[in-house]
N, C-alpha and C positions, 0 to 999 in steps of 0.2 A: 348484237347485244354486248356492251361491254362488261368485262368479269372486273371483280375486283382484284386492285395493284397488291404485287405481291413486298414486300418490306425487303428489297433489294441490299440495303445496306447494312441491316441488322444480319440479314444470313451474311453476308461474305463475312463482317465481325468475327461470328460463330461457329464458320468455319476458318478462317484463321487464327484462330483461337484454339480451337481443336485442332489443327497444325503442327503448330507450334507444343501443344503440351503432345504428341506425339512421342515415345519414346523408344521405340524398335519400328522396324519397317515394316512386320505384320498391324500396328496398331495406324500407322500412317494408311497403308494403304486400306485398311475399313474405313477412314476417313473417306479414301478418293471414291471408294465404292458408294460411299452414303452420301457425295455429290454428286460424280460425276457417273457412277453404275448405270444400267438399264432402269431401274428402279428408283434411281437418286435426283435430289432434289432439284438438281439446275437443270437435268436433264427431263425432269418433267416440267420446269419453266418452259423447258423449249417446245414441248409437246405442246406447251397451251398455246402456243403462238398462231397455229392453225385457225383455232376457233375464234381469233379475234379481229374485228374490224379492222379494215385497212389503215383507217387514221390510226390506232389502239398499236397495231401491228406494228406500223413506222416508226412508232415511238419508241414500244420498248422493247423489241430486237433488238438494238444496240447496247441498251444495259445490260440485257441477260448476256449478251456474247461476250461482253466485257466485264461481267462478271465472272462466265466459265474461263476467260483468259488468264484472270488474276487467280481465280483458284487454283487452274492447271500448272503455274508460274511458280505457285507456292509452293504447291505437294515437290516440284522438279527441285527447288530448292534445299527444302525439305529434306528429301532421300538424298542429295549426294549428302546434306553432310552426317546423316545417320550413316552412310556406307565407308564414309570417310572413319568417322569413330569405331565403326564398327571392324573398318580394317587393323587401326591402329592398337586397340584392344588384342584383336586377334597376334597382331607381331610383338607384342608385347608379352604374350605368354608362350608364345612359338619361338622357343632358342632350342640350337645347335650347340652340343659343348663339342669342341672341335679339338679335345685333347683326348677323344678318346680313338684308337685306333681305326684305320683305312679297315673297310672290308674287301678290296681289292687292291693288288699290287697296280700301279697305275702303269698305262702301256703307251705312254710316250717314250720317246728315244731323240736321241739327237745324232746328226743326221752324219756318218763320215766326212762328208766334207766339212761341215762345220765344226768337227773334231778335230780334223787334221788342222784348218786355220789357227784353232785356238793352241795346239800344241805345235805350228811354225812360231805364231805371234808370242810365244811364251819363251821358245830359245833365243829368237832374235833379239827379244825383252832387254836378254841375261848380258849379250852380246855389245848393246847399248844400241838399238837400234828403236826409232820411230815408226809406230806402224801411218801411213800416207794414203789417204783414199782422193778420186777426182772423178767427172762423170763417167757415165758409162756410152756416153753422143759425146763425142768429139768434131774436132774441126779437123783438116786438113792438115796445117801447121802443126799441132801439138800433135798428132798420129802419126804422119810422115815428113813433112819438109825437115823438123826440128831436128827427127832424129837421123837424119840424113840418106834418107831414104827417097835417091832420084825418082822424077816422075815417070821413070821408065823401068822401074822395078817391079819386078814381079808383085810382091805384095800387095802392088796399088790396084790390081785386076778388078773388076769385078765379082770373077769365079771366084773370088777368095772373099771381098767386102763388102759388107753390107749398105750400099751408100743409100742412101735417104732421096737421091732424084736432082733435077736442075734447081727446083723451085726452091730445095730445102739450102741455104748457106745461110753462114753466121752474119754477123753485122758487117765486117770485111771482106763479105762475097764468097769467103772460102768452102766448099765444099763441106757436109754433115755427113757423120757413117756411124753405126756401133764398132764402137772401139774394139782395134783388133789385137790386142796387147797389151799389158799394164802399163807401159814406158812411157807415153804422154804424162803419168801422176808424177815422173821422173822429172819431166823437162818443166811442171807446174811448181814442181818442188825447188826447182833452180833458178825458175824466173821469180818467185816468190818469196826465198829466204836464202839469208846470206851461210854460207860455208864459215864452219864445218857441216855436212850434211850424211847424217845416217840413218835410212830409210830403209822399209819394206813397203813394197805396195800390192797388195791381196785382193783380188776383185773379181769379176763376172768379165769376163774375156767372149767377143760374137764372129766367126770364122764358117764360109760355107762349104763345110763337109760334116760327113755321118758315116760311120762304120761302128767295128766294136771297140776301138780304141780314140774315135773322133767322135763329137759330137759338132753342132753348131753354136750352141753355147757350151762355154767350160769355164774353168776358174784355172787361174794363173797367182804367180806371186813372183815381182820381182824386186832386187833389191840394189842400193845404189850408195856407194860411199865418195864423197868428196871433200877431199881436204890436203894437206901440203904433204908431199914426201910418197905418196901411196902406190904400192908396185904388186907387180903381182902376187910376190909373196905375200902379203896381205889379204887380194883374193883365194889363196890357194889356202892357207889357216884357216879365213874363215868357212871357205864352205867343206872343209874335213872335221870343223869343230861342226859345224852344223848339220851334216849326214850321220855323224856316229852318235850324236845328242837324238837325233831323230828317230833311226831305227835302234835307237841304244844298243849299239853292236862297238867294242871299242877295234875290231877287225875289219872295220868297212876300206876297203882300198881303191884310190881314186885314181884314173886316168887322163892326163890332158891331152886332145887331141887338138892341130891349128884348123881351126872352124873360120867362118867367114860372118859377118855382122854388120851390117851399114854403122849403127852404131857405135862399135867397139872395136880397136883397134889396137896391138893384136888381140884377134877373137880365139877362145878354145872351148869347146866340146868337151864336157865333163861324163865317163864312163864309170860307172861304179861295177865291181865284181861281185859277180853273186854264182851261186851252183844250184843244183838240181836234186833235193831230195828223193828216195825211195817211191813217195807219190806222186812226181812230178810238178811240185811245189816249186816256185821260187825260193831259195832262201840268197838273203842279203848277208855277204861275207866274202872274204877270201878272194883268188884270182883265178879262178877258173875260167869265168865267162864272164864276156862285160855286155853291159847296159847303159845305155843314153841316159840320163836322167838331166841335165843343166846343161842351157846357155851361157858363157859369159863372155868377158873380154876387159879391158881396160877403153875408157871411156872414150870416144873419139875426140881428138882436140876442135876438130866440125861443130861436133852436142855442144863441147864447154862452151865455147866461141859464141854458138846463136841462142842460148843462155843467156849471153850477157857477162860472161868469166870470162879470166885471163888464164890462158890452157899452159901458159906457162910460171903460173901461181899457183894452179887448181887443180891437182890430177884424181882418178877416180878407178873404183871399177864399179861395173854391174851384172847380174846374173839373173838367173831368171828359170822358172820350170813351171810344170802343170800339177796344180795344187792334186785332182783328182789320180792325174798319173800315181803321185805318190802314194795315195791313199790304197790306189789298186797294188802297188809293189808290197807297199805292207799288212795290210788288211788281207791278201789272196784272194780279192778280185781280178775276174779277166773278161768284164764285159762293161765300157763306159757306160753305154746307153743304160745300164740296167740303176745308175745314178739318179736318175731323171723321170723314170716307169713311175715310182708315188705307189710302188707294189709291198704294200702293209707287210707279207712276210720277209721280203727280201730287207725292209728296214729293222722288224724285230730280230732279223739275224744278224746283220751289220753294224744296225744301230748301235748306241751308247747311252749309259745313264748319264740322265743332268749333275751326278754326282761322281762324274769321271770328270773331274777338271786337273789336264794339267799341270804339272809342276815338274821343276826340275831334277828335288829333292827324291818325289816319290816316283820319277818314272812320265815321260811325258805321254807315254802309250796304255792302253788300258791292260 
């Protein structure tokens, strides 16, 4: 028996209409409940579908479900942009006055080493020196050949480089490794710009060893002057202006010793004096006892040469140490690895405020 048609199009009307004047999400949703509920109206359309002739059935199935689509469509509608008003209402009375005081001292720190870079890179600054950065994957050339470092040098080992494999080479074929030294940024800096050239280059250095003085990654910083006239007097000023700037000591006494350097030629081993406090402290001063601390030499006329300089226009020096080394001589650290641990107390004991920036004026040390 067929029932009578229910006015399809006047309810969807009535309930978009009631939608739409909805004004909070509890009043929307007594809407959805009073269509689409247990109880609700489409949803006893659908109930009546049962009792109806198969031709009756065929028919208006499809209205009713395409009527509970456009309703469902609507309410979805609907609620996000009540949720949307209703967020933006809320952030709009939700403020932060952010000039009233921290309730905790905040416990970040910056980190020794990247103290001690900011307080090299601030003397060098003063010095008139460019800070020079370059990758930390190198090629073969700019690591070794450039800086004259035969292919039968030790350096070129594997037990010491981290070489990347057969497969891995540049465009030129040449061999890929993490760079074992800052001096490639050197030889980048000399095929790149013309002299006069005054540089530092500060970066992540990768070498395979580990103890408590070695890690396999560390930080290095080396530095490079080229231009007419330059002797080693020049090297030797600047790095006694730069050790006694550093540890602010005007007593720091340097040693030259004749070192050896593919690079550099002649090469000297810089020894700084230091003595032994009551606790077994280092302290940096005087001649008692000496300490390694720098590489250097006068530039190889080899380096200038495959640069692309005339070594007899273009003289140089360069030096070079371990950013971390120094950090341990001054700070009274004596375990690298403990650089590296990410050990929360060992930073809030070493660490430094964001508001410990060097200067020269007040002291480049905290």
């Amino acid at each position: 028996m067929n029932q009578e048609k229910p006015d399809l199009p006047q309810l969807k009307e009535d309930l978009i209409a009631a939608i739409e004047v909805a004004t909070s999400l509890d009043a929307l949703d007594a809407v959805r409940v009073h269509a689409l509920g247990k109880s609700g109206v489409i949803t006893g359309l659908l109930k009546t579908l049962g009792g109806m002739a198969p031709e009756q059935r065929t028919e208006e199935a499809p209205k009713i479900q395409a009527l509970r689509n456009d309703i469902t469509g609507a309410l979805a509608g609907k609620k996000a942009e009540l949720e949307r008003e209703e967020l933006e209402a809320r952030l709009a009375t939700e403020k932060q006055d952010m000039t009233l005081p921290v309730r905790e001292r905040p416990t970040g720190s910056v980190h020794p080493v990247g103290q001690v870079m900011d307080e090299l890179a601030e003397i060098f600054a003063d010095l008139g020196f460019a800070v020079a950065t370059g990758p930390e994957i190198e090629d073969d050339w700019h690591n070794f050949t450039a800086l004259n470092i035969p292919p039968s040098h030790p350096a070129r080992a594997e037990h010491d480089t981290f070489y990347f494999g057969e497969d891995r080479t540049d465009e030129k074929g040449r061999p890929m490794m993490l760079r074992t030294h800052t001096s490639p940024v050197q030889i980048r800096t000399m095929t790149s710009q013309k002299p006069p050239i005054y540089i530092i280059a500060p970066g992540r250095t990768y070498r395979s060893d580990s103890d408590a003085t070695h890690t396999p990654m560390f930080h290095q910083i080396e530095g490079l002057v080229i231009d007419r006239g330059i002797t080693m007097g020049h090297l030797k000023w600047t790095l006694e202006t730069f050790l006694k700037a550093f540890f602010e000591r005007g007593d720091v006494t340097l040693r030259f010793r004749p070192g050896y350097f593919p690079f550099t030629e002649p090469s000297a081993e810089i020894d700084v004096g230091y003595s032994v406090d009551e606790k077994g402290r280092t302290v940096i001063g005087g001649a008692e006892k000496w300490m390694e601390v720098l590489g250097s030499g006068m530039v190889n006329r080899r380096v200038i040469e495959a640069c692309g300089l005339d070594p007899d226009v273009w003289q140089g020096f360069a030096f070079g140490t371990g950013v971390d080394r120094l950090a341990m001589l001054k700070y009274g650290m004596d375990d690298l690895r403990a650089f590296f641990d990410g050990d929360l107390r060992w930073l809030r004991h070493y660490g430094f405020s964001a508001f410990d920036v060097p200067t020269l004026s007040g002291g480049v040390g905290a």
